[in-house]
C-alpha positions as CSV (number, residue, x, y, z in Angstrom):
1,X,28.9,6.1,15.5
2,X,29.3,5.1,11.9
3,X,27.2,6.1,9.4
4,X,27.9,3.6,7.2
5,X,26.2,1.1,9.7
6,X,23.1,3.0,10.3
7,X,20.5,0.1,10.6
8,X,17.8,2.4,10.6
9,X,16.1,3.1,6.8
10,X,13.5,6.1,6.1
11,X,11.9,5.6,3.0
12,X,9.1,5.1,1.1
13,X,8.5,1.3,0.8
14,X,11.5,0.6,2.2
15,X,11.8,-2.7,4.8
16,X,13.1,-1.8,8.0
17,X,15.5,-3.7,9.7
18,X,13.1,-5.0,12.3
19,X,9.9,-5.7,11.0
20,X,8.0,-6.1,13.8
21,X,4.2,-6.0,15.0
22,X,3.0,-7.3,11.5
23,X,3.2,-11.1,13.0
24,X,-1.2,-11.4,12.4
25,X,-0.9,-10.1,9.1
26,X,1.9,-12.4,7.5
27,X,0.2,-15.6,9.3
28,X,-2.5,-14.9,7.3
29,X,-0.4,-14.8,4.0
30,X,1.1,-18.1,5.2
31,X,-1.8,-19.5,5.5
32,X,-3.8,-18.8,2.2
33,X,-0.7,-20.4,0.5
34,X,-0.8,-23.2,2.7
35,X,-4.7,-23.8,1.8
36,X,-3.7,-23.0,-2.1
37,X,-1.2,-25.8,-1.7
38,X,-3.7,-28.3,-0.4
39,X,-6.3,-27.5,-3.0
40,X,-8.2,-25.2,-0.8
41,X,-10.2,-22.2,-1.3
42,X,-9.3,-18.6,0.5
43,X,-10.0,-15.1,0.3
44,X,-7.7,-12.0,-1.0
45,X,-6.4,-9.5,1.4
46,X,-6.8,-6.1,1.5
47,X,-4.9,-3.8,3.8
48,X,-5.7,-0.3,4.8
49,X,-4.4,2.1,6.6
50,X,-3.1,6.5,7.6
51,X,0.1,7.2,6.0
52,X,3.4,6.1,7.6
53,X,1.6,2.9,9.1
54,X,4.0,0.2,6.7
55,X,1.2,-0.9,4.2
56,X,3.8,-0.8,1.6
57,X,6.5,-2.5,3.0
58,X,3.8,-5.3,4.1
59,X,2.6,-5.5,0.9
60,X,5.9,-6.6,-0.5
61,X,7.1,-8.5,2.0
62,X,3.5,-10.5,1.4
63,X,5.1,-11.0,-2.2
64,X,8.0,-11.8,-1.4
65,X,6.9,-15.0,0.0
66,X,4.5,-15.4,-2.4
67,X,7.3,-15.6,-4.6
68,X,8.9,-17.6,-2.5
69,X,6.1,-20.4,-2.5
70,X,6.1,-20.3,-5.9
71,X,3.2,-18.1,-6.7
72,X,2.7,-16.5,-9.7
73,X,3.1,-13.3,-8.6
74,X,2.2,-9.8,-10.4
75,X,3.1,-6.3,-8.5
76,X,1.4,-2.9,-9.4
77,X,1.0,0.5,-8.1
78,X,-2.0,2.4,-8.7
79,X,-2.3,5.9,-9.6
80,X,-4.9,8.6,-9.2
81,X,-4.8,10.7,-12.2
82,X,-6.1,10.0,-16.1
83,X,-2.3,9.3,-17.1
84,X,-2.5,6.5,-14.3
85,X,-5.9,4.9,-15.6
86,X,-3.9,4.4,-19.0
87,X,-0.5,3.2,-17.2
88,X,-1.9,0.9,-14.8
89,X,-3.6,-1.3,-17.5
90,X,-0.4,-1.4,-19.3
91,X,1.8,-2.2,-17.1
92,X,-0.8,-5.1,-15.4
93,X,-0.5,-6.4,-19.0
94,X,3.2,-6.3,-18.9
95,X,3.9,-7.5,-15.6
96,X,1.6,-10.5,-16.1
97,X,3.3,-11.1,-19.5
98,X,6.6,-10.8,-18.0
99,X,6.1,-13.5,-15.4
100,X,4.2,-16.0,-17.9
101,X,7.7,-16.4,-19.6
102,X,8.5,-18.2,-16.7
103,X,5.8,-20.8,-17.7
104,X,7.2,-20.5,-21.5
105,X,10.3,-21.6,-20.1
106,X,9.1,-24.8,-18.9
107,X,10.7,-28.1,-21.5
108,X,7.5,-29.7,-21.5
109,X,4.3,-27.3,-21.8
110,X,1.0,-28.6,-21.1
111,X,-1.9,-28.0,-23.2
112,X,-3.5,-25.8,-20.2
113,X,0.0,-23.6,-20.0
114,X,-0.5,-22.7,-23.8
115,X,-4.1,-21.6,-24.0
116,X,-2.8,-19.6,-21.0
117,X,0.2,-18.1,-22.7
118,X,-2.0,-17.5,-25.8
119,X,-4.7,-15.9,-23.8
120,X,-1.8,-13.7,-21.8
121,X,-0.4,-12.9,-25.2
122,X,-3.8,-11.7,-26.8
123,X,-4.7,-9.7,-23.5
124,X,-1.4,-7.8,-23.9
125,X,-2.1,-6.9,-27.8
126,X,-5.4,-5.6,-26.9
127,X,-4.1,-3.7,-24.5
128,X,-1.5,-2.1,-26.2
129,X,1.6,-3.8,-24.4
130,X,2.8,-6.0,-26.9
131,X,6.4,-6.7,-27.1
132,X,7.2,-9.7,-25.2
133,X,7.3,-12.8,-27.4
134,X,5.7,-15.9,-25.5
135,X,6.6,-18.2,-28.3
136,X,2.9,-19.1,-29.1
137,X,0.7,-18.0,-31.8
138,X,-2.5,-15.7,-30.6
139,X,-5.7,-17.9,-30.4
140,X,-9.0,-15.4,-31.3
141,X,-11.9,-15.3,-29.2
142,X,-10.1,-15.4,-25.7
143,X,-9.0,-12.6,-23.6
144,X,-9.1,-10.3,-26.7
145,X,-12.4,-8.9,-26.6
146,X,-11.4,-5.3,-25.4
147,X,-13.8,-5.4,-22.6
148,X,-11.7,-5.3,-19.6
149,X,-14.8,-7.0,-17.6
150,X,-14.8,-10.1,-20.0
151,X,-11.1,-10.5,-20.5
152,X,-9.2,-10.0,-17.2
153,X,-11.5,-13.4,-15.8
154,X,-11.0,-15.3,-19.1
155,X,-7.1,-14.4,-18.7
156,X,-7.3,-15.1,-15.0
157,X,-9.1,-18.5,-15.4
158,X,-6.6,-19.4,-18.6
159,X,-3.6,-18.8,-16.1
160,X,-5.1,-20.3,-12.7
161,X,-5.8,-23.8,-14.8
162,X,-1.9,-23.6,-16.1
163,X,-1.0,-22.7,-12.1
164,X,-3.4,-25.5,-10.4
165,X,-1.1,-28.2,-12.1
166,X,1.6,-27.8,-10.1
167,X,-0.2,-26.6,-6.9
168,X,0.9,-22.8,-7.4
169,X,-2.0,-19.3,-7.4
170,X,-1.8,-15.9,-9.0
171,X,-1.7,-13.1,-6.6
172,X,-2.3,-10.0,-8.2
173,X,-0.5,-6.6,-5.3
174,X,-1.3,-3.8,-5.4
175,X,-0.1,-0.7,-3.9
176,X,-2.3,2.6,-3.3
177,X,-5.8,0.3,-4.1
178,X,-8.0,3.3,-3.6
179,X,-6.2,4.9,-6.7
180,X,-7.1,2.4,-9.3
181,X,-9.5,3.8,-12.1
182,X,-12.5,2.1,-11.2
183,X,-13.1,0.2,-14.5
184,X,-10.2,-1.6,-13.8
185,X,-11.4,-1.9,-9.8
186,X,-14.6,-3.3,-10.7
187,X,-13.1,-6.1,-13.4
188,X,-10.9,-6.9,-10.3
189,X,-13.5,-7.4,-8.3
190,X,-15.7,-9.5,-11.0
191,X,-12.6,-11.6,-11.4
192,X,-11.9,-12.4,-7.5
193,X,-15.7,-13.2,-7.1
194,X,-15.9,-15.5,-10.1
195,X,-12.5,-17.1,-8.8
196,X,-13.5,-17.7,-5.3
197,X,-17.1,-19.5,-6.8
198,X,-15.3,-21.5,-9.3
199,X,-12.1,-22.5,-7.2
200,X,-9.8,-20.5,-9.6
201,X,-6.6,-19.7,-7.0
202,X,-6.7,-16.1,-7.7
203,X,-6.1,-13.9,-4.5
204,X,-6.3,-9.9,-4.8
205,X,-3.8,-8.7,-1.9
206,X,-4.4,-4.6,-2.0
207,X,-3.0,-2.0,0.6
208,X,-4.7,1.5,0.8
209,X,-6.0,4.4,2.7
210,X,-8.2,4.1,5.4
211,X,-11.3,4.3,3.1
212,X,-10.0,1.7,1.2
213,X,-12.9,-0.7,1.9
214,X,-15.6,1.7,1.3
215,X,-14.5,2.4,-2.0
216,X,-14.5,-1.4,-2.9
217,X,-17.8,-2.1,-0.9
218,X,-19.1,1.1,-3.5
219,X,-17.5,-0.6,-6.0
220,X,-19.6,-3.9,-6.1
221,X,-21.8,-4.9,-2.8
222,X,-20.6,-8.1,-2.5
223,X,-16.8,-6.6,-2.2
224,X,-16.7,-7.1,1.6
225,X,-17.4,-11.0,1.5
226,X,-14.4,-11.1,-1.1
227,X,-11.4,-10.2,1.1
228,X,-10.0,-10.5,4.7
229,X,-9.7,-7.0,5.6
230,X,-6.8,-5.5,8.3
231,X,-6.8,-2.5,9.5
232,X,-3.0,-1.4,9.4
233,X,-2.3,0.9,12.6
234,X,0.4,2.1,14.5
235,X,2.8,-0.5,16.9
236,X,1.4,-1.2,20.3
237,X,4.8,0.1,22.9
238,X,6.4,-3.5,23.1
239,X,6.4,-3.7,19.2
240,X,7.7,-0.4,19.0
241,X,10.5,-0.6,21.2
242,X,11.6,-3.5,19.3
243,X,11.6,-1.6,16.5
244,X,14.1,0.9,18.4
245,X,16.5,-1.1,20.2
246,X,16.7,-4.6,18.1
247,X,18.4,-2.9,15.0
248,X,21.2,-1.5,17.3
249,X,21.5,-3.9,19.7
250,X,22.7,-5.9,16.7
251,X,26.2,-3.9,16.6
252,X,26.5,-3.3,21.0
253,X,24.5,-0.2,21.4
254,X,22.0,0.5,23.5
255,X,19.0,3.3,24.4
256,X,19.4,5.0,27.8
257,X,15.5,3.8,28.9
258,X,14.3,8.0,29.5
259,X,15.7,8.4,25.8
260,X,14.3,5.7,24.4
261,X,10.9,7.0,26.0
262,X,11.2,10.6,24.2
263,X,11.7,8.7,21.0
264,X,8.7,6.5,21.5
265,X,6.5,9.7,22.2
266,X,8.0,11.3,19.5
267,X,6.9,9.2,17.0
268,X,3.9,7.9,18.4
269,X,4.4,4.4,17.0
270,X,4.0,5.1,13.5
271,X,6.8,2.9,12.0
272,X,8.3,5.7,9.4
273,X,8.7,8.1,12.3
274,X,10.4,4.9,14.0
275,X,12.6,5.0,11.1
276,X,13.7,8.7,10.9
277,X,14.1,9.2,14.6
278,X,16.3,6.1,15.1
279,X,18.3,7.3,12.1
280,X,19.0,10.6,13.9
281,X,19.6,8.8,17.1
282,X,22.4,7.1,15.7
283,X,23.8,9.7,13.6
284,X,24.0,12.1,16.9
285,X,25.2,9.7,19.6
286,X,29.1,8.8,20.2
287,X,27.8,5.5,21.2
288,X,27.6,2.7,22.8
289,X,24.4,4.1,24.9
290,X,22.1,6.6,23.4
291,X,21.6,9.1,26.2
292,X,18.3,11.2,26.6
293,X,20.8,14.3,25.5
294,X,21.2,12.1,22.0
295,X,17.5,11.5,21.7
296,X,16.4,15.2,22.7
297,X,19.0,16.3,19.8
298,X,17.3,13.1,17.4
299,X,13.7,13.9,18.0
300,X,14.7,17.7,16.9
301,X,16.5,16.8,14.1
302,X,14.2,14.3,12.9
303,X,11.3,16.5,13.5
304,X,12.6,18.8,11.2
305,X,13.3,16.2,8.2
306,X,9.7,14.9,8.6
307,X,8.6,18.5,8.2
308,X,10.9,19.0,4.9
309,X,10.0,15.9,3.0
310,X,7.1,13.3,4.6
311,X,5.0,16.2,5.3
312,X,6.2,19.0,3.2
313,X,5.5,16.9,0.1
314,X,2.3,16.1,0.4
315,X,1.5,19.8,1.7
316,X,2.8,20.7,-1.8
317,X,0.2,18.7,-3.4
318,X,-2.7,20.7,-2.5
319,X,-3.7,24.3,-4.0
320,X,-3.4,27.2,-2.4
321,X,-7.7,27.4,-1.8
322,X,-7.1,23.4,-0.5
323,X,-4.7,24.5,2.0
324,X,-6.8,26.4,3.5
325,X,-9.0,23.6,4.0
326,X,-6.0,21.6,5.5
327,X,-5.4,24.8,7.9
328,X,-9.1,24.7,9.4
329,X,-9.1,21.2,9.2
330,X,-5.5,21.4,12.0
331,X,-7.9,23.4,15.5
332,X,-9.5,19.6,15.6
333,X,-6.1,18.2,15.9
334,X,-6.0,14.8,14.1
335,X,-9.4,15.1,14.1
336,X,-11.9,14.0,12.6
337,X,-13.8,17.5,12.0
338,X,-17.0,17.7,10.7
339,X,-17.5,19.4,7.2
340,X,-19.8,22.0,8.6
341,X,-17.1,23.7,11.1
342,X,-14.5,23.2,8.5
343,X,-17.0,25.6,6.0
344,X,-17.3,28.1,9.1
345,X,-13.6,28.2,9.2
346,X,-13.4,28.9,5.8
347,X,-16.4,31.3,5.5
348,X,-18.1,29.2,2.7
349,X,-21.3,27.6,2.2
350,X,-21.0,23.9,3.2
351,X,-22.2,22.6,-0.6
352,X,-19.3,25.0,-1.6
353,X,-16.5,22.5,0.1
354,X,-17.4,20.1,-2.0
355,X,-14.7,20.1,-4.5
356,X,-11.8,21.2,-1.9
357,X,-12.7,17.7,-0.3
358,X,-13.2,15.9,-3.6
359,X,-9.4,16.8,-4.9
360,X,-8.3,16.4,-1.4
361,X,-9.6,12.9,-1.3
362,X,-8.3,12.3,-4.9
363,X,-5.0,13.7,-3.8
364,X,-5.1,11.3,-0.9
365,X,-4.6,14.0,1.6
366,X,-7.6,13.2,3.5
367,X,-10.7,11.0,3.8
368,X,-14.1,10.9,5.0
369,X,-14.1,8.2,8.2
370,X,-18.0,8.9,8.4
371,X,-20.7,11.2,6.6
372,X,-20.4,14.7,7.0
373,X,-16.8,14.3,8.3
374,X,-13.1,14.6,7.0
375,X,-9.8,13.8,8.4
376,X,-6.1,13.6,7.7
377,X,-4.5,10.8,6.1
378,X,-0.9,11.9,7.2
379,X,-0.6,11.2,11.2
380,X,0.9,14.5,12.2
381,X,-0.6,16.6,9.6
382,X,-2.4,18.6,12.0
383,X,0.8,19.6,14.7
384,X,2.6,20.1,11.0
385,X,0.2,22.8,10.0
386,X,0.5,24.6,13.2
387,X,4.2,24.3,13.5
388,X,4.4,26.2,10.1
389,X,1.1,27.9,10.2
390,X,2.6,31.8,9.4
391,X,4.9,30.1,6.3
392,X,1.8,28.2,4.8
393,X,-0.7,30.6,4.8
């Protein structure tokens, strides 16, 4: 068949071409605008999820119709290390200043949409973003005061008073939550609590690894009553199969129901294996009907792609004294395992795994689902491991 119309998309944060099973999710997108609209309070959303699951491409397709609705909407991607804790401020101040042009725009502004243009342009200069003219001069004493605790609400508030005119919130995404340096976590989470007492329309919508909400809940207590939390998993069968056979069956082709089987088992319903095995489908069958031949030749050839980049790439992350962690980590399958065994494996002293787990957990390469335990983030990770268990140790 031609490659040229593949439908199927691998990638990271890339939208597949049916995005399916995420119905619950979206509805509840749809209906904090709705509320916003009608003057109504709501609550952020914070997604979390393994690797693979579609947090990312969720997250932006949550944007997107935040956009759509007319929401002032501001996109950012966390980042684990010190470099990231510097970016991610920037680039907050940047994106926020970049969309407030759209309110500078405006033929008539309001006295509420300058104060929040001048507090917008004051939080970028202390932030060290500058560079965007807003056409307003800088008023002192708002948004300026360097403390990133006192001036992210006072910005926030400025901008949600501008928004509330014509019926419209802020929604601040962010990708890879978990990552954020947690000065900037914790003024986040100040913010969203003063918004949701004082009926600001400021919504926090965050995607992130699976101990996403513990990290927020360690962040500040009240965290948990801030946000609707969703637990992003794999696709139930039905969902799954649509995610298969709707993208073809779009250009006349269809899967022979025993292949179609082996691909589901394959990839276990994780959407990006969806992804990589339907692209090798396609790529291997003459067409119209994908036989279990094609999907036997797919599910090798997609096998070995997942092995080269998804999990390859983050197996290159670790060190080599972390891999071996990862190794004894894999005779638990996907686990979890508990720390103790893990220090067996590796012949250490359980307080000696300490920082293994720490960079692991920074690296996000695994987390801690309960005290005393660890587990993969990476669905897979383990069957990876002892696929390629002579090359990687």
């Amino acid at each position: 068949m031609r490659a040229a119309l593949n439908p199927f998309s691998p990638g990271s944060g890339l939208r597949p071409p049916a995005l399916v099973g995420r119905d619950t999710e979206l509805e509840a997108l749809d209906v904090l605008i709705e509320r916003t609209r009608n003057g109504l309070d709501g609550r952020g959303i914070i997604l979390s999820g393994l690797r693979g699951v579609g947090k990312t491409v969720l997250l932006n397709e949550m944007r997107f119709r935040a956009e759509d609705a007319g929401w002032f909407a501001v996109n950012l991607e966390a980042r684990p290390d010190n470099a990231g804790a510097q970016n991610a401020r920037r680039i907050l101040a940047r994106e926020i200043t970049t969309q407030a042009r759209q309110l500078s725009r405006r033929k008539a502004i309001s006295d509420r949409v300058r104060t929040a243009l001048q507090s917008v342009t004051a939080f970028n200069v202390k932030i060290g973003a500058a560079g965007i003219d807003l056409g307003v001069e800088i008023e002192p004493g708002r948004a300026d005061s360097g403390d990133i605790e006192i001036d992210l609400p006072e910005l926030v508030h400025d901008l949600c008073a501008a928004l509330q005119e014509e019926g419209n919130a802020f929604g601040l995404f962010i990708d890879e939550l978990q990552d954020l340096d947690p000065l900037l976590l914790r003024a986040l989470l100040v913010t969203q609590h003063q918004a949701g007492q004082r009926g600001w329309p400021f919504f926090l919508v965050g995607a992130g690894l699976p101990h996403l909400p513990g990290i927020l809940a360690e962040t500040r207590s009240y965290a948990e009553r801030l946000c609707d939390y969703r637990t992003i998993a794999r696709l139930p069968d039905p969902e799954a199969r649509a995610a298969l056979e709707d993208p073809v069956a779009k250009h006349d082709v269809s899967f022979d129901p025993t292949a179609l089987q082996l691909l589901l088992d394959a990839s276990g319903g994780y959407p990006y294996f969806l992804q990589e095995y339907g692209r090798s489908a396609w790529e291997v069958a003459a067409g119209p009907v994908i036989t279990l031949g094609d999907a036997q030749a797919s599910a090798v050839i997609g096998l070995e792609r997942l092995d080269a980049g998804f999990f390859r790439s983050r197996w290159n992350r670790a060190t080599p004294a972390e891999r071996r962690l990862l190794v004894a980590m894999a005779e638990d399958g996907f686990g979890p395992s508990a720390s103790s065994e893990i220090a067996r494996r590796m012949d250490l002293k359980p307080n000696s795994l300490g920082p293994y787990r720490a960079n692991l957990i920074s690296k996000g390469l695994v987390y801690a689902p309960d005290h005393g335990q660890l587990a993969y983030t990476v669905p897979g990770m383990d069957a990876y491991v002892r696929r390629h268990r002579e090359d990687l140790t």
